[in-house]
C-alpha positions as CSV (number, residue, x, y, z in Angstrom):
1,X,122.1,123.1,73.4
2,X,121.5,124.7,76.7
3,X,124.4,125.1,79.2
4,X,124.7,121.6,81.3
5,X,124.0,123.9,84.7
6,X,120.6,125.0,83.1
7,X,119.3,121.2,81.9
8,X,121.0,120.5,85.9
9,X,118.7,123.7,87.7
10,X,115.7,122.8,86.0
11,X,116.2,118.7,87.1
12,X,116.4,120.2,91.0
13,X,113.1,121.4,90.3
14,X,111.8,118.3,89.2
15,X,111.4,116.5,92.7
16,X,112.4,117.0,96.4
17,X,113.7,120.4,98.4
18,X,116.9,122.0,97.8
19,X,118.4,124.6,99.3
20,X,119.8,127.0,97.3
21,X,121.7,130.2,99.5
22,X,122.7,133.2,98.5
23,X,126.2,134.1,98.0
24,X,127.3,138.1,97.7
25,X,130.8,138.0,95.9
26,X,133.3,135.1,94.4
27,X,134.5,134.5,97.7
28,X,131.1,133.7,99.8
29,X,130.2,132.2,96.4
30,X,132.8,129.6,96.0
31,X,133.0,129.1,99.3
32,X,129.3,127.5,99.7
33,X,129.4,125.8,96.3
34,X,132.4,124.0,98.7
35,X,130.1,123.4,101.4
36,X,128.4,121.3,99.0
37,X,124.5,123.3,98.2
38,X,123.5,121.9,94.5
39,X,122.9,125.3,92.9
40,X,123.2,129.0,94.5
41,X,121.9,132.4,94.0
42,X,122.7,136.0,93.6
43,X,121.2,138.7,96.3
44,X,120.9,142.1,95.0
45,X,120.8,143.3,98.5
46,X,123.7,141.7,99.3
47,X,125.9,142.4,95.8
48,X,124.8,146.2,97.1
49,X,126.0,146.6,100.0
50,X,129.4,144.9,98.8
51,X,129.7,147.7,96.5
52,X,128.8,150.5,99.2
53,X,124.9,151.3,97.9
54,X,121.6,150.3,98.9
55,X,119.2,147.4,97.4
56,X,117.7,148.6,94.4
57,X,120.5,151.5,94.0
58,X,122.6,148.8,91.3
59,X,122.9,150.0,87.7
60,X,121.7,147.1,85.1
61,X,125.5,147.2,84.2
62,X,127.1,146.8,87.5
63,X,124.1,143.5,87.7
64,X,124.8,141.8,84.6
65,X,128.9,141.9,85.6
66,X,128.4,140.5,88.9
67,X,126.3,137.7,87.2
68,X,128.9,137.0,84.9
69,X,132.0,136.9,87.3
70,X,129.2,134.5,90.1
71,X,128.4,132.7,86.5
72,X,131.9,132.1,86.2
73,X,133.3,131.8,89.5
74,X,131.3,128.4,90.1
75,X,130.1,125.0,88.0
76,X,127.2,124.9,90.3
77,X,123.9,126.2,88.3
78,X,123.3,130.0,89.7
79,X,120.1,132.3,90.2
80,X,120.1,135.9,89.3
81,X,117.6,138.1,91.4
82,X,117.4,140.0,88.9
83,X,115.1,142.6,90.5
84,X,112.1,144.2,88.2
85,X,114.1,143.7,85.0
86,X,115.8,146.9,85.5
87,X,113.0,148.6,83.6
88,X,108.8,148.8,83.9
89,X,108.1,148.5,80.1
90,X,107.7,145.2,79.3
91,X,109.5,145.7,76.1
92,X,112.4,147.0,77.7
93,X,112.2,144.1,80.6
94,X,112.8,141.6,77.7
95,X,115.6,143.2,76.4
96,X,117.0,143.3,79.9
97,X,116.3,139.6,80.6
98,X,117.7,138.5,77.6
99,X,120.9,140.2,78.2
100,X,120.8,138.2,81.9
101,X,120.3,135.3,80.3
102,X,123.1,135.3,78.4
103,X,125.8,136.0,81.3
104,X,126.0,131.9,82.3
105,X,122.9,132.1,84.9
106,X,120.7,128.8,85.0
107,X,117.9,130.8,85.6
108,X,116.7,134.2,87.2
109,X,113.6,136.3,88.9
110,X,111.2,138.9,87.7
111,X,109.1,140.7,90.7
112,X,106.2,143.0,90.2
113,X,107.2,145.5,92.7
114,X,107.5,149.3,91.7
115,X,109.5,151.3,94.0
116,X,106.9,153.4,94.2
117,X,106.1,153.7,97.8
118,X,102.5,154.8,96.8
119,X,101.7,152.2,94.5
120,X,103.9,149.4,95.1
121,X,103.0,146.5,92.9
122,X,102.4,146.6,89.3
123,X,99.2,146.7,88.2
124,X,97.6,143.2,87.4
125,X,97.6,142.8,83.4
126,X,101.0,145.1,83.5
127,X,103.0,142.7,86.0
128,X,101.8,139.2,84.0
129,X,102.2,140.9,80.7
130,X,106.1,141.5,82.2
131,X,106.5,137.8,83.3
132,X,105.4,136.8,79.8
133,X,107.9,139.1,78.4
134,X,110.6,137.7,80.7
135,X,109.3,134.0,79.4
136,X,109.6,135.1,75.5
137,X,113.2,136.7,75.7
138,X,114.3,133.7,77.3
139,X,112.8,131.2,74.8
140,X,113.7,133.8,71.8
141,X,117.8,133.6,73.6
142,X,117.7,129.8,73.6
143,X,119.5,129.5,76.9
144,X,116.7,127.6,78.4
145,X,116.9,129.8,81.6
146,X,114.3,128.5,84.3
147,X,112.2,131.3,85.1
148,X,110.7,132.2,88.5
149,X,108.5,135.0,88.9
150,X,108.4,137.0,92.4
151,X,104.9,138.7,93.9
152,X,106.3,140.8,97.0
153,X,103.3,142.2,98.4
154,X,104.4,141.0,101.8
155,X,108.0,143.0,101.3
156,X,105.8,146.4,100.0
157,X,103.1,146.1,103.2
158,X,100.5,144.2,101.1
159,X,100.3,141.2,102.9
160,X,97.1,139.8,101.1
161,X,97.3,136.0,100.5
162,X,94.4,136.4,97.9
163,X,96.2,138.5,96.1
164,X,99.4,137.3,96.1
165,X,97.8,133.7,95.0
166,X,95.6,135.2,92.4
167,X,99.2,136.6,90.9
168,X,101.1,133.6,91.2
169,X,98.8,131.8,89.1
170,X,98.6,134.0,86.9
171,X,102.3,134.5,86.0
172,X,102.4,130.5,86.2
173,X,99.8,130.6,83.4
174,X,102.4,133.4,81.8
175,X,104.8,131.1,81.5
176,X,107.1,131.3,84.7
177,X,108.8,127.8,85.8
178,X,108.6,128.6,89.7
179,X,106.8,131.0,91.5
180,X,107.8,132.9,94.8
181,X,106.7,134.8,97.4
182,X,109.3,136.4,99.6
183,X,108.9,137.6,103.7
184,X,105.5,134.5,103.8
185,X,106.3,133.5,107.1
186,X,103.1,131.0,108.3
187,X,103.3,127.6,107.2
188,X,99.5,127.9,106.3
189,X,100.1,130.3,104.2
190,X,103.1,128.4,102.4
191,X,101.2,125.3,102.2
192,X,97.9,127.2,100.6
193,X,100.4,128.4,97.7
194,X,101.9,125.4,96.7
195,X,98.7,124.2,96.5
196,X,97.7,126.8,94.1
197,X,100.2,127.2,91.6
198,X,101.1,123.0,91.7
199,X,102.4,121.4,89.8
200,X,104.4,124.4,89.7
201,X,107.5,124.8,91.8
202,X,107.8,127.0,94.9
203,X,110.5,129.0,96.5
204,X,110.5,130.0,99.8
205,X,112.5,132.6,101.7
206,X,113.8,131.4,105.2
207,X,115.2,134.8,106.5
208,X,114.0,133.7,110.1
209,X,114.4,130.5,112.0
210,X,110.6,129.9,111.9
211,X,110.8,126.2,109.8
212,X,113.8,124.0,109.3
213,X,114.5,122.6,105.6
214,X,112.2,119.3,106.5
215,X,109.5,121.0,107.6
216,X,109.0,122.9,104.2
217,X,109.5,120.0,102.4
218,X,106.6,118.6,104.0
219,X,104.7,121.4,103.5
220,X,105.7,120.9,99.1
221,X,108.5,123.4,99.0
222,X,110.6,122.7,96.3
223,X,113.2,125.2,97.0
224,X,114.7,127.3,99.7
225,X,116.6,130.4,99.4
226,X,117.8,133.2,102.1
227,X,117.7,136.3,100.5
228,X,120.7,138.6,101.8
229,X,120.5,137.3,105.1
230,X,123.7,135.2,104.6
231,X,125.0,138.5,103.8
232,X,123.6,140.6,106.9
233,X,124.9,137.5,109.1
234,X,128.5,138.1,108.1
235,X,128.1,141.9,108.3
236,X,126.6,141.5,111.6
237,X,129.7,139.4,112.6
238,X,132.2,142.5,111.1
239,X,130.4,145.3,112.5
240,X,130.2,144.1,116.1
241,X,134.2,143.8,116.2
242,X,134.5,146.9,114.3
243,X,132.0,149.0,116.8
244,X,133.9,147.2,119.8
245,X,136.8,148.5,118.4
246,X,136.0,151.8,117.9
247,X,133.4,152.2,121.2
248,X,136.0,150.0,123.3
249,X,139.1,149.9,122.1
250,X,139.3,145.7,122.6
251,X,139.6,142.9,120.4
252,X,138.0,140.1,122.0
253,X,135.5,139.8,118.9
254,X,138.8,138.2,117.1
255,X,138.6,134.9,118.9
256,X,137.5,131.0,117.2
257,X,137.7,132.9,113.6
258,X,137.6,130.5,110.4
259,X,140.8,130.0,108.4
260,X,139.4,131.4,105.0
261,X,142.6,130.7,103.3
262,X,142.2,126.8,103.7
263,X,138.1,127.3,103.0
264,X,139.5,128.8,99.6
265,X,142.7,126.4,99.1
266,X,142.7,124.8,95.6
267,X,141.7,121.0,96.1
């Protein structure tokens, strides 16, 4: 019988917009389940940084820990971004997923971006035949995992909405559960892929104050995340009253501050 936060995250998929933001450690994670958000995910930018390393620089080991303390830090349903898998062969990306799966998550996201500056997406067959990998690890776990499958040729400088469509419904027909493509930023352009992959559910990235959380729901967004922006937001906050400090030698950054200890008080 699948975890009650998996049957929960795929029913928020079902109907209407939810916004689902991105927490970086226990703290920032229990936190927001507090400020009430139905379901949350992980950032692997922002886990990163926490840990004093780049996006992309985690070890599948150091991921599948920090799923598994998030997992077990909240009772809301929680997202992995779980990257590329942690591994190009598909094979080895179902080995990977299946192991993610199994940490408490509700679901989690397979991209088809390489790292490879010079070819930076997978190649067609290879990135669908990876989705469909992810879908059969999770059906062969039993954990009933919702899938959602990421195209991120707008994050590699491949901005081609043909492209990025022609994928999406692909790895829809490959057995993903919601599809996603992050740093889309025109409301055309969200409205013409919800249109494609539907009835399929969408996710969209708001890293930018260019639509509000009605506005996509108009336009058929079923869910909203943020990406490590939550994250850079609080690290903006820390570095300006640590540079002010250290160029200035003032304090006046440590003014209005919130009182995290009542933010984390039991009850």
């Amino acid at each position: 019988m699948p975890d009650p936060r998996v049957i929960e995250f795929h029913r928020l998929h079902e109907a209407g917009t939810f916004v689902m933001p991105n927490p970086w450690d226990l703290g920032s994670a229990r936190i927001l389940e507090r400020l009430g958000f139905p379901a949350l995910a992980t950032t692997s930018a922002g886990f990163a940084w926490s840990i004093g390393k780049q996006d992309s620089r985690v070890a599948l080991d150091e991921a599948l820990g920090h799923l598994r303390a998030l997992a077990a830090a909240v009772a809301v349903p929680l997202n992995a971004d779980f990257q590329g898998g942690f591994a190009d062969d598909p094979e080895i990306v179902a080995a990977h997923v299946e192991a993610a799966a199994s940490t408490g998550v509700a679901g989690l996201s397979i991209e088809d971006s390489t790292g490879d500056a010079e070819h930076p997406l997978f190649e067609h067959a290879l990135a669908v035949e990876r989705v469909a990998a992810a879908r059969a690890a999770i059906d062969r776990g039993g954990t009933g995992a919702l899938l959602t499958a990421r195209s991120e040729g707008y994050v590699v400088g491949h901005p081609d909405l043909d492209d990025t469509i022609r994928r999406l419904v692909a790895y829809a027909g490959a057995g993903a559960d919601c599809l996603y493509a992050p740093r889309i930023s025109s409301r055309d352009e969200v409205a013409a892929i919800v249109a494609a992959v539907a009835p399929k559910p969408v996710n969209l990235l708001v890293n930018a104050p260019f639509v509000t959380v009605e506005e996509a729901a108009a336009l058929g967004v079923r869910r909203i995340s943020v990406g490590g922006t939550l994250a850079r937001a609080a690290w903006g906050g820390w570095l300006g009253a640590a540079r002010e400090i250290a160029e200035r030698g003032t304090f006046t950054a440590f003014q209005g501050l919130p009182d995290v200890e009542s933010l984390l008080a039991d009850g």
